[in-house]
ZAZATI-904665 format. One line per 8 residues: number of its first residue (from 1); their letters; for each residue x, y, z of C-alpha. Coordinates in Angstrom, 3 decimals, padded with zeros to 6 digits. Each point is the difference from the previous one (the first is absolute). Layout:
REM residues N
NUM) a) X,Y,Z ~ ...
REM end
This chain:
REM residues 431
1) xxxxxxxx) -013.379,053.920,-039.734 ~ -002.361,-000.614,002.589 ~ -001.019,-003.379,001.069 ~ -003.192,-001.812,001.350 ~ 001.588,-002.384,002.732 ~ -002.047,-002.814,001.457 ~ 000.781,-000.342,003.962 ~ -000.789,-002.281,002.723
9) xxxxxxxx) -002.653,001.570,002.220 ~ -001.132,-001.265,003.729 ~ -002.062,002.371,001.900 ~ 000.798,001.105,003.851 ~ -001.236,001.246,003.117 ~ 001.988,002.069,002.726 ~ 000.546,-002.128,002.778 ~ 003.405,000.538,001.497
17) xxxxxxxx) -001.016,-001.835,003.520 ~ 000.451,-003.832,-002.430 ~ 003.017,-001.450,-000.009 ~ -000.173,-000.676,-003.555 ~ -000.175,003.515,-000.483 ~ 002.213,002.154,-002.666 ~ 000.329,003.385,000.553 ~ -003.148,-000.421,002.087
25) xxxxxxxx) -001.777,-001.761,-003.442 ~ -001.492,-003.390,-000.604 ~ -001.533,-001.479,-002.401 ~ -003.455,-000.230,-000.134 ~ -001.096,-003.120,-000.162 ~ -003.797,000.883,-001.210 ~ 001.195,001.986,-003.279 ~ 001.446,-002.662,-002.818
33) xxxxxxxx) 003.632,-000.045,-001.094 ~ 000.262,001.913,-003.404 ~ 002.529,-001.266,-002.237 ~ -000.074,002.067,-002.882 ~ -001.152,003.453,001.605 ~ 001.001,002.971,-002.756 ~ 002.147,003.085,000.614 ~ 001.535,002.161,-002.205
41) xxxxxxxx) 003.760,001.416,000.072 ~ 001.841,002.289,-001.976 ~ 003.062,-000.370,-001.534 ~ 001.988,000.899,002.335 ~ -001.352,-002.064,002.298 ~ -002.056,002.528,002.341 ~ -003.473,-001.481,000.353 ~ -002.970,002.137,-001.210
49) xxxxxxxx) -001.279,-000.070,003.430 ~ -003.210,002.017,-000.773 ~ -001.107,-002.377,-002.671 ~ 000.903,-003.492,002.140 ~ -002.065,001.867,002.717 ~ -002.887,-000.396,-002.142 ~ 000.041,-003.422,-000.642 ~ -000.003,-000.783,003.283
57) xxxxxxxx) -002.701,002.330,000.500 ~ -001.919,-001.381,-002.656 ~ 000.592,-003.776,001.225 ~ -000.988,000.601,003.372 ~ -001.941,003.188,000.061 ~ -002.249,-000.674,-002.799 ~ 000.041,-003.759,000.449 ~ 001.305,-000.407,-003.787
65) xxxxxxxx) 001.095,-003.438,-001.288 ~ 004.139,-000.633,-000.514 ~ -000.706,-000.556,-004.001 ~ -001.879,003.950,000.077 ~ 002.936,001.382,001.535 ~ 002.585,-001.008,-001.747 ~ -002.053,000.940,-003.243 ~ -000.376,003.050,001.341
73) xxxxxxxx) 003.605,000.339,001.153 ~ 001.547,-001.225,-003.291 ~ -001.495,003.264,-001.970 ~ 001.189,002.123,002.902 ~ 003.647,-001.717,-000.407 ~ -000.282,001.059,-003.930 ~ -001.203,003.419,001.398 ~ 003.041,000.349,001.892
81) xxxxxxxx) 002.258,-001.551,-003.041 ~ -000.963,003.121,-001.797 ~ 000.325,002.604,002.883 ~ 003.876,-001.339,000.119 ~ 000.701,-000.041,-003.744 ~ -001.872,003.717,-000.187 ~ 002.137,001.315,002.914 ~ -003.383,000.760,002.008
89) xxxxxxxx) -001.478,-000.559,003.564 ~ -003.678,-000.984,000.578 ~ -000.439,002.931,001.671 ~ 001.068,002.398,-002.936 ~ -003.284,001.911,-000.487 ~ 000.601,004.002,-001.257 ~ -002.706,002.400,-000.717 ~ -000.474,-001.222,-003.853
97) xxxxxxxx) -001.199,-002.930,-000.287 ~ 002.029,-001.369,-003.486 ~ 002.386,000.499,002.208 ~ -001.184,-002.779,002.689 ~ 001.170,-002.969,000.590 ~ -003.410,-002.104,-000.060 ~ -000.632,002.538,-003.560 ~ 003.283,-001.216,-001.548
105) xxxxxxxx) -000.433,-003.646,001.102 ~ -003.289,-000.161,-001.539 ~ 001.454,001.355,-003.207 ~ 002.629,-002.685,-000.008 ~ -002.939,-002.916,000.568 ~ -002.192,001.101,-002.589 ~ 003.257,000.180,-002.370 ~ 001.104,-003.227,000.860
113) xxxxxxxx) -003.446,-000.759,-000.932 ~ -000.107,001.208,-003.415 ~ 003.258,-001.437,-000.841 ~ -001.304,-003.235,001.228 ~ 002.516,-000.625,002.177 ~ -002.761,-000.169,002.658 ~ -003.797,-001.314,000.026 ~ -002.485,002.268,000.335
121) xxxxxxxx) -001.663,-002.021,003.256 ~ 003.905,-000.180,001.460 ~ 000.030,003.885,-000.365 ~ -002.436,001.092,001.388 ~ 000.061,-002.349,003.080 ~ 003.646,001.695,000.755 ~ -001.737,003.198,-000.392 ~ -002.787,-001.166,002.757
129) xxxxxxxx) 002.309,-001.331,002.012 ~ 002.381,002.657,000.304 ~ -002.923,002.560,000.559 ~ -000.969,-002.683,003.038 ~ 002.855,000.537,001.872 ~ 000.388,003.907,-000.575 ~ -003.592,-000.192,001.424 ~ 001.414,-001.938,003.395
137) xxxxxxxx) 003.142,001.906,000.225 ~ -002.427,003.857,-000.006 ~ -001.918,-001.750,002.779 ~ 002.671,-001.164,001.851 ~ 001.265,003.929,-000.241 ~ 003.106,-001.735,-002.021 ~ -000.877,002.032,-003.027 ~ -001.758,003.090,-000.507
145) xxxxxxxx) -003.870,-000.144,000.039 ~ -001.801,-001.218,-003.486 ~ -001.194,002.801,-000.728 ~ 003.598,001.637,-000.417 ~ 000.854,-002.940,-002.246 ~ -002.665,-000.267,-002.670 ~ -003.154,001.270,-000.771 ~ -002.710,-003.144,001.017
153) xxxxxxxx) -003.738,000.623,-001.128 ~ -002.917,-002.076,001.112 ~ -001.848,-002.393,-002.843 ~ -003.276,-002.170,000.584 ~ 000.717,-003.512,-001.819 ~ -002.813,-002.226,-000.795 ~ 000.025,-003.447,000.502 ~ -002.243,-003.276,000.881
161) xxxxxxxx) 000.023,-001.765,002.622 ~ -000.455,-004.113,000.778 ~ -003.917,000.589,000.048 ~ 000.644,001.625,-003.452 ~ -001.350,003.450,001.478 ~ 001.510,003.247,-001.585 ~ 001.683,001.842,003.029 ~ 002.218,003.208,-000.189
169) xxxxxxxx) 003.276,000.341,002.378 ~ 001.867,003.270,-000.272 ~ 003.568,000.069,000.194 ~ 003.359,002.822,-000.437 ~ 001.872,-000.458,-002.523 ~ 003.577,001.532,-000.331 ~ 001.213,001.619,-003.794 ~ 003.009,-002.653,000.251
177) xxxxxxxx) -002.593,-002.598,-000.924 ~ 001.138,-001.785,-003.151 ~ -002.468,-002.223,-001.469 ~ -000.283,-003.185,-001.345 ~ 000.370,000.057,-003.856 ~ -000.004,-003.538,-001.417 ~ 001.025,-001.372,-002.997 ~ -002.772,000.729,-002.483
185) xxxxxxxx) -000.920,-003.863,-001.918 ~ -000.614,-003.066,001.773 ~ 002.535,-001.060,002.932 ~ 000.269,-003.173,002.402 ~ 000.735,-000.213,003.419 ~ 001.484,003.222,001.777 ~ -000.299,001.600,-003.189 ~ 002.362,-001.885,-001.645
193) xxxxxxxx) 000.946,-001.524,-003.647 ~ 001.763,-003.545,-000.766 ~ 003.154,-000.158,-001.506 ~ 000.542,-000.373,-003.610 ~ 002.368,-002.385,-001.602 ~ 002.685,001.809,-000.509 ~ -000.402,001.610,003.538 ~ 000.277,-003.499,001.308
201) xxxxxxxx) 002.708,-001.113,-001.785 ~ 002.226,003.129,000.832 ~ -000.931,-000.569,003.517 ~ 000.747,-003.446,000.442 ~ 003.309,000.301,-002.634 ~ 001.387,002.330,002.530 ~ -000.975,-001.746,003.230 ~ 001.193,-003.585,-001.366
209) xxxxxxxx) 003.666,001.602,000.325 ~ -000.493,002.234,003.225 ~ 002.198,000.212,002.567 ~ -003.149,-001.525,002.390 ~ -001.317,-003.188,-001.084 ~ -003.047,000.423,002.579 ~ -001.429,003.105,-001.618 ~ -000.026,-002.262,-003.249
217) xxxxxxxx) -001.700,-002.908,002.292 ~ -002.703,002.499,000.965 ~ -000.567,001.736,-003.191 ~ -000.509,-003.716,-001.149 ~ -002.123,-000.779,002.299 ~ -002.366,002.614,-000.199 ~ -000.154,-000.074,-004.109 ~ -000.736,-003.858,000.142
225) xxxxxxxx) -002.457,000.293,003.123 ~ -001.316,003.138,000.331 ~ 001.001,000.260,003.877 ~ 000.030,003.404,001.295 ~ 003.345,001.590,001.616 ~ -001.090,-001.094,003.604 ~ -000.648,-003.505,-001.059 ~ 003.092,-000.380,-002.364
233) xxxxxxxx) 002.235,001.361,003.091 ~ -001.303,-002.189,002.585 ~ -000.207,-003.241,-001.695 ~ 001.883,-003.074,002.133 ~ 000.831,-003.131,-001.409 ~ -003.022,-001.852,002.376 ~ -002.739,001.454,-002.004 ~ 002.035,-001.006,-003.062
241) xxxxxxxx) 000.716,-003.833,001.508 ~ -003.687,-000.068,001.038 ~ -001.231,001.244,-003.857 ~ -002.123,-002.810,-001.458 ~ -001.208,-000.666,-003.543 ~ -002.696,002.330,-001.594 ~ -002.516,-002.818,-001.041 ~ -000.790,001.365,-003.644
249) xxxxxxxx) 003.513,000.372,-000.813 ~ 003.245,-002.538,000.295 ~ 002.040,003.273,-000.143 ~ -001.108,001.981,002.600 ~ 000.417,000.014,003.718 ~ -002.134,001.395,002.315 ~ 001.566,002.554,003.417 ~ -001.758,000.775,002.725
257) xxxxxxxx) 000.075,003.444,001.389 ~ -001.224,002.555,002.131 ~ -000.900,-000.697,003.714 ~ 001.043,-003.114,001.613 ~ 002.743,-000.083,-002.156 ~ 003.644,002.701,000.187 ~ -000.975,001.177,-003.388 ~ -001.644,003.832,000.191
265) xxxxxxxx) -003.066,001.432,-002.333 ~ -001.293,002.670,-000.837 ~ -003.069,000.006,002.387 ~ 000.816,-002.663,001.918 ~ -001.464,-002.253,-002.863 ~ 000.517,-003.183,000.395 ~ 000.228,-002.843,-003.051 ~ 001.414,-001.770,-002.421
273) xxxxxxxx) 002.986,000.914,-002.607 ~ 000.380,-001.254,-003.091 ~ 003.766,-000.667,-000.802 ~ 001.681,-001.781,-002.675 ~ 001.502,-003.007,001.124 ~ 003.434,000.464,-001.623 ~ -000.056,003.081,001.787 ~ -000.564,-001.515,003.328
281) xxxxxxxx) 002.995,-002.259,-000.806 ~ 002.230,003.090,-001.103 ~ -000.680,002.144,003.136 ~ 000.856,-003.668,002.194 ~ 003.105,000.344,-002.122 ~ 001.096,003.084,000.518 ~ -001.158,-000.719,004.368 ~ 002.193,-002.358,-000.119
289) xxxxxxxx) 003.430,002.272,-001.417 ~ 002.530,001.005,001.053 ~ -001.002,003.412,-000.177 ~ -003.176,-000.473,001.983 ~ 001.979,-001.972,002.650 ~ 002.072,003.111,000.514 ~ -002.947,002.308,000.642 ~ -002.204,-002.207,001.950
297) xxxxxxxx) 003.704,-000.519,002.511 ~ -000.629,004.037,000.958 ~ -003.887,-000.195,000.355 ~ -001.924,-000.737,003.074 ~ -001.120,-003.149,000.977 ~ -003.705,000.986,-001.092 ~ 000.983,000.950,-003.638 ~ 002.062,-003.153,-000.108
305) xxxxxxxx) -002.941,-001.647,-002.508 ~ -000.466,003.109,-002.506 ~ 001.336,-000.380,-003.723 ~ 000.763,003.637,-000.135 ~ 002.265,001.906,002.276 ~ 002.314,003.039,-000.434 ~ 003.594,-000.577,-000.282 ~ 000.210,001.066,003.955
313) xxxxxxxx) -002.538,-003.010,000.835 ~ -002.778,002.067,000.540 ~ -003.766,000.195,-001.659 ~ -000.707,002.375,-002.482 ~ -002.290,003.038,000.918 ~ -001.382,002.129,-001.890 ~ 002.005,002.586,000.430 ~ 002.983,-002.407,-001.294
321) xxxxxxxx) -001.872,-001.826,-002.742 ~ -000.714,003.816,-000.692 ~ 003.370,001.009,-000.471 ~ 001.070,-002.812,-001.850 ~ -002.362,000.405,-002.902 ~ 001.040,004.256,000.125 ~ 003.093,-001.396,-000.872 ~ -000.978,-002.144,-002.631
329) xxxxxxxx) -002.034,001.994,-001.484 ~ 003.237,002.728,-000.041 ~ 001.819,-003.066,-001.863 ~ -002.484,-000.654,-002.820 ~ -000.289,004.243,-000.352 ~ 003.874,000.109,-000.380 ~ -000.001,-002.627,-002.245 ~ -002.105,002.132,-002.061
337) xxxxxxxx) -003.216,-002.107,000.877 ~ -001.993,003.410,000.538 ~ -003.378,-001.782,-000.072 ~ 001.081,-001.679,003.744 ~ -000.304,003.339,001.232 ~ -003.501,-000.626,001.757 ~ 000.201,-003.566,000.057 ~ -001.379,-002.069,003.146
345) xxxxxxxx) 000.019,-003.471,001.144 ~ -003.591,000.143,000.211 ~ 000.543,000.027,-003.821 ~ 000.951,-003.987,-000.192 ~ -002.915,-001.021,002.092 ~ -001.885,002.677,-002.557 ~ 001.463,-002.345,-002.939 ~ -000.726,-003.505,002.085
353) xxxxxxxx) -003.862,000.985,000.422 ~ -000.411,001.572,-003.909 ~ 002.000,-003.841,-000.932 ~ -002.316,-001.905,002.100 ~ -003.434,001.591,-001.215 ~ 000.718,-000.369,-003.323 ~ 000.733,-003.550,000.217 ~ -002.843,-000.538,002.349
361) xxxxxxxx) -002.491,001.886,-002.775 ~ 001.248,-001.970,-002.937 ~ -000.696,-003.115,002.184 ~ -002.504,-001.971,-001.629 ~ -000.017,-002.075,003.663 ~ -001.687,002.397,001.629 ~ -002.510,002.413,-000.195 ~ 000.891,004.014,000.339
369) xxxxxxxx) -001.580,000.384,003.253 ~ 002.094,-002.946,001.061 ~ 003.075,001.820,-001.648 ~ -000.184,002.905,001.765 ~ -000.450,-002.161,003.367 ~ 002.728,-002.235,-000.206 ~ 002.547,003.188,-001.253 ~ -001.291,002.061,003.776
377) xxxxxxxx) 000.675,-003.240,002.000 ~ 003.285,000.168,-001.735 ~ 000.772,002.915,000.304 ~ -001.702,000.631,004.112 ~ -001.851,002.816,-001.209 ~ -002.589,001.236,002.601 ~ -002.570,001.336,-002.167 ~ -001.203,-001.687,-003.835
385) xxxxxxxx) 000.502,003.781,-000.801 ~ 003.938,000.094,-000.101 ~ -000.226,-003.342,-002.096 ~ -002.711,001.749,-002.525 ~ 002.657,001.989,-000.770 ~ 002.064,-002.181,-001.699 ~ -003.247,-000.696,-001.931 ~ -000.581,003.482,-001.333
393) xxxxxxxx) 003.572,000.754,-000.613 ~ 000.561,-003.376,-002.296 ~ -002.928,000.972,-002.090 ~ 000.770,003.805,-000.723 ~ 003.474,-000.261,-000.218 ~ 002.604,-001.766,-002.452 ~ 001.766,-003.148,001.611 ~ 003.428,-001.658,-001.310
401) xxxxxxxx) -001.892,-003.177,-000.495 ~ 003.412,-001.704,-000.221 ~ 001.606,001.094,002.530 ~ -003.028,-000.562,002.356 ~ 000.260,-003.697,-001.567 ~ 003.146,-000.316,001.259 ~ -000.208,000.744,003.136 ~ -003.154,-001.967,000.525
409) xxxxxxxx) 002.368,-002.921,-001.170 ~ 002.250,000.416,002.133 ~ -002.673,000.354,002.819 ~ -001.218,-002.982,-000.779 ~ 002.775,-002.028,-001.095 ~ -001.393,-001.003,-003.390 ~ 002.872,002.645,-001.686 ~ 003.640,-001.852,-000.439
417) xxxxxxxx) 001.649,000.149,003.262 ~ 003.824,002.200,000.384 ~ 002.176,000.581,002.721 ~ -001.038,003.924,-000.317 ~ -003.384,002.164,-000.724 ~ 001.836,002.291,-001.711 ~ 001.670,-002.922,-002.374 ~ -003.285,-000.845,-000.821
425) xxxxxxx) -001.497,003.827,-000.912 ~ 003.208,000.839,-002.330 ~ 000.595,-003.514,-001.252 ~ -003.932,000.478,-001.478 ~ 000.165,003.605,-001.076 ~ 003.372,000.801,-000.906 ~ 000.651,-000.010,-004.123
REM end
């Protein structure tokens, strides 16, 4: 299968008069060292050199961000996943259009799709994406013009802008558009649902016993916190040293993260974690193993502090955390756990917030407007929006009230302590 690879990028200039020339190269000390740059290879190990052209071109010609390319080189490495298991090339375009590549490919999306094995909003970004760089590769006379590849048709869109002004902007559209069909009912963030009981309990069953302890850790983590995957992968054990106590609650520790600290968000928020103490003392644990010890000996010097490293010492991208949840998901399917099929790790953050606004709600401390502020500072939302949510989806839709109990116990400490979450969810349900 194809595969998204993450390089190490430093820009150069021809100068072959320096003496610290190579090949007549050097580095060029204005552009920043990349360190995870993407590029895509195929399986047999032949870059697709048309498609890593376009990243660069997209980093440095149209003055993208590193996190937009990679995006947008991730659904062109699934793109060219498919091309290899159909036996086609990108450029395979004959006069009927089923026929097409692009066609076919959008036929396989919007299947994936309906068998759920995809979200709509991950579909049809692929589809965009891909379209992108067929767009490039006709200008760049790498590809035969658009107009030989699809049939595009130009559409005035309506929209507001910041003066709240109706204004018109017309744009082409190509017939490989696929678009965004959500979920109908009431959703959370990304579009997404919390776990139910028995989803939880199957998941963390099977990780307790996994072959890597970490992708328990993280799960963990994120279930009991609410972290996102960027915060959960770059946590160090100085934030968690420097954690003090929440002041409402004996229980709870508070992390700092964002800027100023190692720890990444989503936005570059910047604030304050909520984490269980116990848990604090169980991820210090697990720092401290053997195990850990033996990852953090093959890691850099500047990855030397972070709880969570792969088993070759180095931090876990996207494209890697990625990967490892495909295969867990393939676990939990084989197992016969079919309902894992479109499950995310957005989902236990999903299951933290819907936990936490409950809890907040049936407060009688606090008032609901309070509520709903204290769950977005906990949860770094941007906008009071995302935490409404929560709001709406606790009052329309059925709740385990138990099982939200518990793990608000557990949060808080107030539930009976064990060595294990998942001790704790099947010593209370099971019988």
């Amino acid at each position: 299968m194809a595969v998204l690879e993450n390089i190490y990028h430093q820009s150069m200039i021809y100068n072959p008069e320096s003496p610290d020339s190579k090949y007549g190269f050097v580095p060029n000390t204005k552009s920043k060292k990349i360190k995870a740059f993407p590029q895509i290879f195929f399986s047999d190990g032949e870059p697709w050199k048309e498609a890593n052209q376009y990243a660069f071109s997209r980093f440095y010609d149209s003055n993208r961000d590193i996190k937009t390319v990679s995006r947008e080189i991730n659904h062109l490495a699934k793109y060219a996943d498919w091309l290899e298991q159909e036996k086609l090339h990108w450029l395979h375009f004959p006069k009927k259009k089923r026929e097409r590549c692009l066609f076919r490919f959008r036929g396989f999306l919007i299947e994936c799709r309906e068998q759920h094995l995809l979200a709509p909003s991950t579909v049809s970004q692929i589809m965009s994406s891909t379209v992108k760089f067929y767009r490039w590769a006709s200008s760049q006379g790498l590809a035969d013009s658009r107009n030989q590849l699809w049939d595009e048709e130009f559409k005035l869109i309506k929209f507001f802008d910041k003066q709240g002004f109706s204004r018109t902007m017309g744009v082409l559209s190509t017939e490989l558009v696929i678009p965004n069909r959500k979920r109908s009912g009431d959703t959370l963030e990304d579009g997404l649902l919390p776990l139910t009981q028995q989803q939880v309990k199957t998941l963390m069953l099977h990780l307790k016993t996994h072959s890597n302890y970490e992708l328990y850790l993280m799960h963990k983590v994120a279930l009991l916190t609410g972290c996102r995957y960027e915060t959960v992968t770059t946590l160090t054990i100085g934030v968690l040293n420097n954690a003090y106590q929440d002041p409402n609650s004996n229980h709870l520790m508070r992390v700092s993260v964002g800027p100023s600290t190692p720890v990444k968000t989503k936005f570059d928020v910047r604030g304050e974690i909520l984490f269980p103490a116990s848990l604090i003392q169980e991820l210090a644990d697990y720092f401290s193993s053997a195990q850990a010890i033996l990852r953090r000996a093959k890691a850099p010097e500047e990855y030397q502090s972070n709880i969570f490293l792969t088993s070759q010492g180095n931090p876990y991208l996207r494209s890697s955390f990625s990967t490892l949840i495909g295969r867990l998901k393939v676990e939990l399917i084989e197992l016969g756990h079919t309902e894992f099929g479109r499950f995310k790790f957005h989902q236990l953050r999903a299951t933290f917030g819907t936990m936490l606004m409950k809890s907040a709600l049936n407060s009688g401390a606090i008032s609901a407007s309070n509520a709903i502020e204290y769950v977005k500072d906990a949860m770094l939302h941007n906008n009071a929006s995302t935490t409404w949510k929560y709001v709406k989806f606790i009052e329309k839709e059925p709740l385990e009230e138990a099982f939200l109990d518990l793990l608000w116990g557990m949060f808080t400490g107030t539930a009976q302590q064990t060595d294990e979450l998942v001790d704790s969810l099947t010593g209370r349900y099971d019988g």
